[in-house]
N, C-alpha and C positions, 0 to 999 in steps of 0.2 A: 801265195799267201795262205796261214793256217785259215780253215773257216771261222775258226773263234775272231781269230782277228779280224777276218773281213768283215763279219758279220758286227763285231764293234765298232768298227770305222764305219759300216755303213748307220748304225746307230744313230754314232757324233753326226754325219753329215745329216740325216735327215734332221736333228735338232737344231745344229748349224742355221739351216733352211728358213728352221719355222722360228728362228730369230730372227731373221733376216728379212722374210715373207713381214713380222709382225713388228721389224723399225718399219717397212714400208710405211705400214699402214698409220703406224702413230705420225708419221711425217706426212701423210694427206697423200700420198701417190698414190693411194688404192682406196678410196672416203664412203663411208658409212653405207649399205643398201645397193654400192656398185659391184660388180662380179669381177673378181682377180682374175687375172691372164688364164688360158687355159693351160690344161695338164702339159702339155705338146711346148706352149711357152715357156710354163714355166722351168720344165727343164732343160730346153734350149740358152735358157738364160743363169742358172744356178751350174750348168754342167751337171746332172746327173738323171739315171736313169727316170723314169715314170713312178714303179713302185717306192723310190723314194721321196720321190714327189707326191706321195699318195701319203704317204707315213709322216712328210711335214706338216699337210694340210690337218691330217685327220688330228693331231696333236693341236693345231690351232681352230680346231673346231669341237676340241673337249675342254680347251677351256676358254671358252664362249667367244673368241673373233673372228668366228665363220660359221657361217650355214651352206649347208646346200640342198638344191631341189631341183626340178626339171629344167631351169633354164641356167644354169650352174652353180659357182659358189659364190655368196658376197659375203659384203664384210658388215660387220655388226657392229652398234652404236658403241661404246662402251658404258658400262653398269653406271646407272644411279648411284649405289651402293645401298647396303642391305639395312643396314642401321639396326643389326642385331645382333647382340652380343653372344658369343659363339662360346657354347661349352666343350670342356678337356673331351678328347676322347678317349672311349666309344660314346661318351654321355651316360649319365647317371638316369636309369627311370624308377627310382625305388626313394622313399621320403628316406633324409638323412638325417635321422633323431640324433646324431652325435660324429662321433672320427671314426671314417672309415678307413678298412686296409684293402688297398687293389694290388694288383699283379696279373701282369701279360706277359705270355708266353709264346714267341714265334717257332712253329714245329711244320716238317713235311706234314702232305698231309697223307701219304704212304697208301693209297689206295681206300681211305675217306672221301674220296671227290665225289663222290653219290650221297653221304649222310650229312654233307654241308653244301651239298646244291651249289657248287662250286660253278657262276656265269662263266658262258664261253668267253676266251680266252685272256682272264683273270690266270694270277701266277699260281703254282701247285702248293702255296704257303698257305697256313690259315694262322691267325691270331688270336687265341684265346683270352679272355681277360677275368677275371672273380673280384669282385667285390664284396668283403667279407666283412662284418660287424664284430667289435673287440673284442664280444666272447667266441670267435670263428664261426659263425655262423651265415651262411653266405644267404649274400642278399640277392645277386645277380650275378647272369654267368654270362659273355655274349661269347659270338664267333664272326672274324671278319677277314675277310678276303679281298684283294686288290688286282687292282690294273698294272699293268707294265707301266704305262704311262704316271700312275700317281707314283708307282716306285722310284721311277728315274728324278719324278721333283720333289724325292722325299729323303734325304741323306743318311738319317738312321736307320728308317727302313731299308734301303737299297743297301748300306755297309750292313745288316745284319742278315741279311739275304746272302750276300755274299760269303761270309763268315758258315754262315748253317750249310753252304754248300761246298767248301772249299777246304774240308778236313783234310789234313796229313795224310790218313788213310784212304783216303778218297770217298769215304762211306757220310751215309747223313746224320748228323750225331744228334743229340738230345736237344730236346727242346730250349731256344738262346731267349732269357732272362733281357724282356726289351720295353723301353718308356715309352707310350707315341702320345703323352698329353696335349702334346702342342702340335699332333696334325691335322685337326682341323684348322686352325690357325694359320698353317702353312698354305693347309688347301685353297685355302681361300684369298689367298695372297697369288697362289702359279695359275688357281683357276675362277676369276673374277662372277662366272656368271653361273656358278655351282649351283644344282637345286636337290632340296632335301625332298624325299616321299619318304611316310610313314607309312606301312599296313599291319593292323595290330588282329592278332587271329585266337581265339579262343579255342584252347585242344581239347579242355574235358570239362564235364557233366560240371563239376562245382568246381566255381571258378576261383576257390580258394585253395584248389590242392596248388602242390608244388611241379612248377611248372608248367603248368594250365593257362600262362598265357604268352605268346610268342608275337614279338614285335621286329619286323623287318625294315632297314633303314638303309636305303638306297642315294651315294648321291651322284648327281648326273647332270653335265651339262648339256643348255640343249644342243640337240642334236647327235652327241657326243656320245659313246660309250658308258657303260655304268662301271667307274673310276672305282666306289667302295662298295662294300656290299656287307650289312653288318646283322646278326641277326641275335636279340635278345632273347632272353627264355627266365619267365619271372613266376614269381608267385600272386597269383590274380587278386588276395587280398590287399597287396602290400602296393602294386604298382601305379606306381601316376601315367597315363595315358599321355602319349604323347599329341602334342598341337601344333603342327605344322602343313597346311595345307594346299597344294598344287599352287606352284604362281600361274599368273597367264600365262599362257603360250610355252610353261618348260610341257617337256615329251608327258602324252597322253591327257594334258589338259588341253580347253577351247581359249583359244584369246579374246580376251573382252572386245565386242563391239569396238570397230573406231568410230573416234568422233571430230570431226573435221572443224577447223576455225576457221572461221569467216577469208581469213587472207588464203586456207586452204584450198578452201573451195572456188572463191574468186578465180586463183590462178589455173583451176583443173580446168573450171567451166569455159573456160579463153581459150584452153587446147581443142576443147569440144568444138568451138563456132567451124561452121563448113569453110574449109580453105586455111585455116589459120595455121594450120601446122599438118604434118604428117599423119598418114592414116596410123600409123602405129600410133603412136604418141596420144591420139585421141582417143584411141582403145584403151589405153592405159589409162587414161584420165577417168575414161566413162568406167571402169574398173574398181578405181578408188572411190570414183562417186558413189558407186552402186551400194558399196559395202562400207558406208554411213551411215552406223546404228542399224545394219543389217548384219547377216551372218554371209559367209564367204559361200554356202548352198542354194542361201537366195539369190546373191548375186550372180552366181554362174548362171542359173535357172533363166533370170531375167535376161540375160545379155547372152543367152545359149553358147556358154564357154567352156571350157574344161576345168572345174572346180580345181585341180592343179596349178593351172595357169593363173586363174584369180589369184588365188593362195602365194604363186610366188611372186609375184606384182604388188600384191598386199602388205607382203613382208620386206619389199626391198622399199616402198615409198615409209612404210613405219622405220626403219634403220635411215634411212639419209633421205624424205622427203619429198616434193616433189623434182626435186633435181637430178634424184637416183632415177626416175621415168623415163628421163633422158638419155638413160646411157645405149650405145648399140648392143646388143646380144646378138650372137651366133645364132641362126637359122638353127629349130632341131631336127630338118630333114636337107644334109648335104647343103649346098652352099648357096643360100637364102640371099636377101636384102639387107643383112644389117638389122634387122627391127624384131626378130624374134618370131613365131609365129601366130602373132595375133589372129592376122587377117582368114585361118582356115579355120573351115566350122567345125564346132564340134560335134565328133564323128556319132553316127546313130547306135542304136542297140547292135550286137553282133559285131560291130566295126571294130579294126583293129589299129592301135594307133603308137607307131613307136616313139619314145618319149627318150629324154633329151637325158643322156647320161651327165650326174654332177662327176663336177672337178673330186677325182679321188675316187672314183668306183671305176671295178673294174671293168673292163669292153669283152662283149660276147665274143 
């Protein structure tokens, strides 16, 4: 088979997958905060290799129904929802005194990939867009760059990719005249737990020259890959500042404090009593207890654990509850008890301690 082809068939199947991985999960055979089958299972069961096994998870962990961390991968609540009204993209940051004229342009970026900071392995496309005031005078100019994966669930964009690459002559032709208002819209529909970061950077001395202020807009789910990547370049008198600021827990923010309800703690503190249940299981209870209206550094400290191990115990009882406690995890040293590695200490200074590869990362 041509590698074009194989290489699109392996595509389909890995997407195949992570529909299939994600009826699971909407039908409760893999419930909130439990860890899905390992890699090893899971393509034991789908028929296919590992690495595509890797390429379905990793797609259902960009748009937010999985995490992974040292004791594997689980599955994630689904979204509250956002309750915010989502503007056209790239988004406007310039006041709109009246009708403006936009225009995007999707062009190679022909050996640009250094002057637009093009993230690793984002496609070789950039999107220009101008937004220009009735007498032409441009208000805003941005540039944005994408993921394979936002491409694949984005139909104009992936047909206009395709078209820019796929000339008669074989060469890359001009720049293809393309809409994308409604993708954020879309995005937010393939990728439920999307989060925006704004970082707005001041390039020169007075902030009213042109182009003197540069705003980068990233969005990313957690865990996930960074999907868009958009970067504006304004005039510093003219621009409204953007207002969107880290939710909890998306990448590089801290998670609010938990806070435990009386029926929560009731049921943790029954795991605790001597004899009541499993040594594992009480670790994990005394885990969740610790890090009530504490931080997941004091907890570890207190309970002398691997601020890791807190952290992923922490996040599978917030996704499915006290119930997610219960589930057996893989040993991450060869073939344990069923219960994870609670029970060994954590290791001293100098100590070295191999840590439990997530579902979807490579093996040394």
């Amino acid at each position: 088979m041509p590698a074009s082809k194989r290489s699109t068939s392996d595509r389909h199947k890995y997407a195949r997958i992570a529909d299939q991985i994600g009826e699971a999960i909407g039908r409760g055979e893999f419930p909130p905060g439990h860890n899905i089958p390992s890699e090893r299972d899971l393509a034991e069961r789908f028929g296919a290799n590992r690495q595509t096994i890797r390429a379905a998870v990793l797609r259902l962990r960009a748009e937010g129904r999985l995490a992974s961390d040292s004791l594997g991968t689980h599955v994630l609540p689904p979204p509250a929802g956002t309750g915010e009204e989502q503007d056209e993209f790239p988004g406007l940051l310039v006041p709109a005194r009246g009708p403006v004229r936009a225009r995007g342009r999707l062009s190679e970026l022909q050996g640009r990939a250094r002057e637009v900071e093009l993230p690793a392995e984002h496609e070789s496309v950039v999107f220009e867009h101008d937004v220009e005031s009735p007498e032409a005078v441009r208000l805003q100019r941005s540039v944005s760059t994408f993921h394979p994966l936002l491409v694949d669930r984005t139909p104009a964009l992936a047909g206009a990719l395709v078209r820019l690459r796929t000339r008669a002559d074989g060469a890359s032709g001009p720049a293809t005249e393309l809409d994308l208002r409604d993708l954020h819209r879309g995005l937010r529909t393939a990728f439920p737990a999307l989060r925006r970061t704004d970082r707005v950077h001041v390039q020169a001395a007075d902030p009213a020259a042109t182009g003197s202020v540069r705003v980068e807009r990233v969005l990313q789910s957690p865990g996930g890959p960074v999907l868009l990547r958009t970067v504006f370049h304004l005039d510093g008198s003219t621009v409204l500042l953007p207002s969107a600021p880290l939710a909890p827990g998306a990448p590089g923010g801290e998670q609010e404090p938990l806070v435990l309800t009386p029926a929560e703690r009731a049921w943790l503190e029954a795991w605790t009593l001597p004899g009541a249940t499993s040594r594992a299981l009480a670790i994990r209870a005394r885990i969740v207890l610790a890090c009530d209206r504490s931080t997941i550094r004091d907890a570890a400290e207190a309970l002398r654990l691997n601020p890791d191990l807190v952290r992923a115990w922490l996040a599978r009882f917030r996704a499915g509850g006290p119930q997610a406690l219960r589930q057996r995890v893989k040993s991450a040293r060869g073939p344990g008890d069923g219960h994870g590695d609670e029970q060994r200490p954590r290791p001293g200074p100098g100590a070295t301690r191999r840590a439990a590869l997530p579902l979807g990362a490579p093996a040394a």
